[in-house]
N, C-alpha and C positions, 0 to 999 in steps of 0.2 A: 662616516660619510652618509650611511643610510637616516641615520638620524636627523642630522642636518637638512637634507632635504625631505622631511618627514614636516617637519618645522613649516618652512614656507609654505608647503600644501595644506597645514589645515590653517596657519594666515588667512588663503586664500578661499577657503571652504565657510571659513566663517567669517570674512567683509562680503562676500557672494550672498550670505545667509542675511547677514542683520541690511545690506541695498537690500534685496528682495524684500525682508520683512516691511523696512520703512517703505515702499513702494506700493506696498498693498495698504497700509494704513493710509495712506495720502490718497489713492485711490477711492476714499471713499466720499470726499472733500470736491470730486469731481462727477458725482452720479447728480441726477438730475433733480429738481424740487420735486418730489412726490408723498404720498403717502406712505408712511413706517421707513424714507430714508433714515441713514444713520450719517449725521453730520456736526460728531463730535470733534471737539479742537479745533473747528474749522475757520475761514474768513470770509466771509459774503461782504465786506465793505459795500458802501455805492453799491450795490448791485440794484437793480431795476427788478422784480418779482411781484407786481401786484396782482393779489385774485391766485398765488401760491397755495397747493393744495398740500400740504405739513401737519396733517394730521398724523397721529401716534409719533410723530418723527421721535428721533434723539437727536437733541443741539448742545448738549453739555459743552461749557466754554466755548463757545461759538459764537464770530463776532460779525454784528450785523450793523454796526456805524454806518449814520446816513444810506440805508439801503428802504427802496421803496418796498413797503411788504402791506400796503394799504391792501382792504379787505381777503387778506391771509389768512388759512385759516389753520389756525395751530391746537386745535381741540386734539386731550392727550397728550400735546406733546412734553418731550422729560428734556430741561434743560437750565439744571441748576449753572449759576457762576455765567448763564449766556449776555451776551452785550448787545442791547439795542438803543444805543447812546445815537440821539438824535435823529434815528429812525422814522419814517412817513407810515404807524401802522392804522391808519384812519380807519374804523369799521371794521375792524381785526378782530378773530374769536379765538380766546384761550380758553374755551369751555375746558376742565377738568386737567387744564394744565399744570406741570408741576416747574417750576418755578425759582426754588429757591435763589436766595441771592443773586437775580438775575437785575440786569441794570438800566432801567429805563430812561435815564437821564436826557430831559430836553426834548423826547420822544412825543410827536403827536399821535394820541390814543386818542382821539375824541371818537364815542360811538364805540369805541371797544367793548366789547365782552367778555368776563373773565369768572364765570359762574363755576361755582365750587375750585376753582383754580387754586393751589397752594403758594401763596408770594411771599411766604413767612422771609424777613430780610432783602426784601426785593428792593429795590431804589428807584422813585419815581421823582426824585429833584428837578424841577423845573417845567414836569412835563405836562403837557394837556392833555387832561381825561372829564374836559369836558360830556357830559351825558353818560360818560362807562357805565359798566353792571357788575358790578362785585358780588352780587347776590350769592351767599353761600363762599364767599373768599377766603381764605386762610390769610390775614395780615399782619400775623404779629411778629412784631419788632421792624412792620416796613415805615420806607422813609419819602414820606411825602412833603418833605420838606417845597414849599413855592409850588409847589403844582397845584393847578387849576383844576379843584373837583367839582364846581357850579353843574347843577342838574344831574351827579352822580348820581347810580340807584348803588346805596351802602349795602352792606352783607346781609341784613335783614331781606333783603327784597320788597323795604316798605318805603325805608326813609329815602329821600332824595335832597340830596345835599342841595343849601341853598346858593343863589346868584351869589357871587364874590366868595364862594368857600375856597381858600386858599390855604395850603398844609393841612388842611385837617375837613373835614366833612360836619359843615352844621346847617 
């Protein structure tokens, strides 16, 4: 008998444990846009954030579809695999941001900033980055597939990509 109900008490000890635990991790999905927030896993969809101060943040997998984040400023921040599919980030700075496989699909970046930024496998399919700064970018193997690079300043920080540069910078 003693066993038996030995049983259900630590059932009970450990669904108590692992709510709690998920509780606090979801908690962190709920702090406020700041600097050095940590808003891993998380969904910003639509959300309205323009003028967002995310600097050093963490956004690892974190999805930011059609969410206004026009001049945000995400210098530092680490957010490989994050999602800015369709995004308004107009005037947006990723100074020294790390990047990875991060997805800008359809995203307007015109006037963005992305100096020394790491985007190695980033995806910028369809997006405008009309005027960007890549000065110092880490690009390789990204995909500019139909995006609008016209007046980009390229990683050199000399060339500027010409009117009609489309998937590629000339």
């Amino acid at each position: 008998m003693k066993r038996m109900m030995g049983r259900p008490m630590l059932v009970r000890t450990v669904i108590l444990f692992l709510v709690g635990f998920a509780g606090s991790a979801a908690a962190f999905c709920t702090d406020a846009a700041a600097p050095d927030v940590e808003w891993n896993r998380c969904i910003f969809d639509e959300r309205n954030m323009p003028e967002a101060n995310l600097a050093g943040a963490k956004i690892r997998s974190s999805s930011f579809k059609r969410a206004n984040l026009e001049r945000a400023d995400f210098t530092g921040v680490t957010g490989s695999r994050a999602k800015f599919i369709s995004a308004g980030l107009r005037d947006a700075r990723f100074d020294r941001a790390r990047l990875n496989e991060a997805d800008f699909t359809k995203a307007d970046l015109r006037g963005a900033v992305f100096k020394e930024a790491d985007l190695r496998r980033a995806r910028f399919f369809r997006a405008q980055l009309e005027g960007a700064d890549f000065t110092g970018a880490r690009l390789r193997q990204a995909d500019f597939f139909d995006a609008d690079l016209s007046g980009a300043i390229w990683t050199d920080g000399k060339h500027v990509c010409a009117q009609g540069s489309i998937g590629q910078c000339r």
